[in-house]
C-alpha positions in Angstrom: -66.3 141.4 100.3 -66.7 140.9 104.0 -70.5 141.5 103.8 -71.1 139.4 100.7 -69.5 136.4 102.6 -71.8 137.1 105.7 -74.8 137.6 103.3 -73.5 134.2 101.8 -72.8 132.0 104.6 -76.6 131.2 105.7 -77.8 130.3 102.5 -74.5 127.9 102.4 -75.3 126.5 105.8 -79.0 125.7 104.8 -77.9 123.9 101.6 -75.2 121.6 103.6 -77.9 121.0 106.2 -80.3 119.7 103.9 -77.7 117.9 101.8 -77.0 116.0 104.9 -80.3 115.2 105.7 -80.6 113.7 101.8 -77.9 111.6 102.9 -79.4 110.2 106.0 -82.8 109.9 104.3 -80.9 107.9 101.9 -79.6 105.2 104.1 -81.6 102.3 105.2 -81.0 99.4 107.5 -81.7 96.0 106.4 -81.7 93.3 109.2 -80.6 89.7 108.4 -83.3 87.1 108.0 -82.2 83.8 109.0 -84.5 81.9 107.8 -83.2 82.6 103.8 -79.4 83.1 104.8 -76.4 80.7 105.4 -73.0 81.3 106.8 -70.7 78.9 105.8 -67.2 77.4 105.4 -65.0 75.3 104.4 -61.8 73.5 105.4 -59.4 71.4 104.0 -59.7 67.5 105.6 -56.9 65.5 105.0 -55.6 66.8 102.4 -57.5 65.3 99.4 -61.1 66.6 100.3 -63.3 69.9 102.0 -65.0 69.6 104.9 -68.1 72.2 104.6 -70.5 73.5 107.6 -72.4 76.3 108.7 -73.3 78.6 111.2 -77.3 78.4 112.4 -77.7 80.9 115.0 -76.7 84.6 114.4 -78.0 88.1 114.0 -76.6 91.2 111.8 -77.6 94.3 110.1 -76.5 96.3 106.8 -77.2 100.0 106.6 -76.8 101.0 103.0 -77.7 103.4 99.9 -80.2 101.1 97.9 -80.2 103.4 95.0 -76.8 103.8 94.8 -76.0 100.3 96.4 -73.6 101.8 98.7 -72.8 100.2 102.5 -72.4 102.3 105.1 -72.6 99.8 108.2 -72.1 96.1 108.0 -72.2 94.3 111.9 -72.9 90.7 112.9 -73.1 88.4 115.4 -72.5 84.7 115.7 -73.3 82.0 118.1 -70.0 79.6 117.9 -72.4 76.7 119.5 -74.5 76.6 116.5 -71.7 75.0 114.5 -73.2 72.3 112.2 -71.5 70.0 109.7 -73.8 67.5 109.8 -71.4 65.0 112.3 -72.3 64.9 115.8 -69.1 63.6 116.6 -67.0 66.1 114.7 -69.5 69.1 116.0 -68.8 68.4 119.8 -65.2 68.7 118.8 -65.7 71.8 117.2 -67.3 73.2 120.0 -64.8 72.1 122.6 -61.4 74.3 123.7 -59.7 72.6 121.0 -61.7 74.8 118.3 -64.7 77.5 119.0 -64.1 76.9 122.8 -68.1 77.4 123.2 -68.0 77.8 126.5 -65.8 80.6 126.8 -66.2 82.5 123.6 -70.0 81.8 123.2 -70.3 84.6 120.0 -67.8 85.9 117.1 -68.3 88.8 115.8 -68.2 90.7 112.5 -68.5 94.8 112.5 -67.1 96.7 109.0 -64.5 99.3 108.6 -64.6 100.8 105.4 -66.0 99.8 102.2 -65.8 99.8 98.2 -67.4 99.9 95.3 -65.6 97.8 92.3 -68.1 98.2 89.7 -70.8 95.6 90.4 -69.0 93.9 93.2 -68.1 95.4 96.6 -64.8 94.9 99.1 -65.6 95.6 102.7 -63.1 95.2 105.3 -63.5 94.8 108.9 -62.6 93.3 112.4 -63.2 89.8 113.3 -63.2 89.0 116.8 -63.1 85.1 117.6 -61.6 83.9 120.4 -60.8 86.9 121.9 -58.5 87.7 118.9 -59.6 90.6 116.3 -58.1 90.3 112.9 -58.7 92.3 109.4 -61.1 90.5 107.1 -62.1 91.0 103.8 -65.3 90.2 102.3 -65.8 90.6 98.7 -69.1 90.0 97.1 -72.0 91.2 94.9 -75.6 93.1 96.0 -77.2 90.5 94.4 -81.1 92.7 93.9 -83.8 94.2 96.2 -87.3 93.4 96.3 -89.8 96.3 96.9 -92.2 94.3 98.0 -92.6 90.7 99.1 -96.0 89.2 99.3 -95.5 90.4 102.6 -95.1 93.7 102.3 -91.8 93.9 103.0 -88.9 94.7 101.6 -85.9 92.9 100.7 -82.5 92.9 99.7 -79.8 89.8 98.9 -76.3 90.0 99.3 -73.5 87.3 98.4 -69.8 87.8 100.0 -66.9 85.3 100.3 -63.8 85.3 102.4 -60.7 83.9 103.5 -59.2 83.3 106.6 -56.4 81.2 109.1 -57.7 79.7 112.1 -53.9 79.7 113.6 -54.5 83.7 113.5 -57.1 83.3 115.9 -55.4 80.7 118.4 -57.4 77.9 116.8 -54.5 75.8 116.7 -55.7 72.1 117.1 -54.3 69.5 114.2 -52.8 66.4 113.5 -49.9 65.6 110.7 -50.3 62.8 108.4 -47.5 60.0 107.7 -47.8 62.3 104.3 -46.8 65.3 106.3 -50.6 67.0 105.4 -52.9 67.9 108.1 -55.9 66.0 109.0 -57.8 69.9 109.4 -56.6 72.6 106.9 -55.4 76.1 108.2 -57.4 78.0 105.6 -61.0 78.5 105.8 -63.3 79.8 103.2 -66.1 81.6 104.5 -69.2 81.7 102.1 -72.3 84.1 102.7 -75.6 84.3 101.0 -77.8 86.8 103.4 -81.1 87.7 102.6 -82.1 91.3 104.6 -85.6 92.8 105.7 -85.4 96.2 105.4 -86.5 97.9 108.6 -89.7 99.7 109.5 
């Protein structure tokens, strides 16, 4: 018996070697293009209406299983002075210690812990860190289709993901109370992604 199992064991070795280099042949990084994403919110203004805005300056990566649309990475960064809502006025404020504290927190970040598959949609959860505070997030979304080839040459994939959440979890504290009692800005953000990735060379 002893023997068999010695006779076995390389053959074993060689098939879980190769079966891990399948795997890692199978994973590909795609790198976020800009240029054909957003990152956005929302946030509740005075009660009756949404403020929305975006995020302009930021980098990120996916590292996935395109055939079997699986993520195995999912990190990005984001520059907190490229807030835009399309208000000058309201922007500065964002960017001051009041909100995003630009100056002292120039970047959030995004980097995944674990992931899953739900039929055609996808859960992946993982640490925000903005203003020095790291919370659980979950992003839920879709793998929307990849392009082979681009008239380019390159190809790509799309991605759409949605979150939620509270900006008093993070220290972002700054509001004002209404004679109605409601909040001139809302606690609750809605984060909105659509990410277009170049898959690496």
């Amino acid at each position: 018996m002893n023997r068999t199992i010695k006779l076995a064991m390389p053959a074993l070795i060689a098939v879980f070697l190769a079966a891990g280099v399948e795997a890692r042949a199978a994973t590909e990084r795609y790198n976020v293009d800009p240029d054909h994403s957003i990152v956005g919110f929302s946030v509740a203004h005075m009660v009756v209406s949404k403020t929305t805005g975006r995020f302009t300056d930021y980098t990120g990566f996916i590292e996935m299983d395109p055939e079997a649309k699986t993520v195995k990475t999912l990190e990005a960064t984001i520059k907190t002075a490229s807030v835009d809502t399309h208000h000058a006025k309201r922007d500065t404020h964002l960017k001051s210690p009041d909100f995003f504290n630009i100056e002292k927190y120039p970047a959030m970040t995004y980097k995944m812990k674990s992931y899953e598959k739900q039929g055609d949609k996808y859960a992946a959860r993982g640490d925000l860190t903005l203003l020095g505070v790291t919370k659980e997030v979950v992003l839920t979304g879709t793998i929307n289709g990849i392009l082979p080839k681009d008239p380019m040459g390159n190809t790509r994939a799309g991605f759409t993901a949605e979150g939620k959440i509270n900006r008093k979890d993070f220290g972002m504290n700054w509001s004002k109370v209404l004679d109605n009692g409601g909040l001139v800005v809302g606690d609750e953000v809605d984060i909105r992604l659509e990410i277009e990735c170049i898959k690496q060379k």
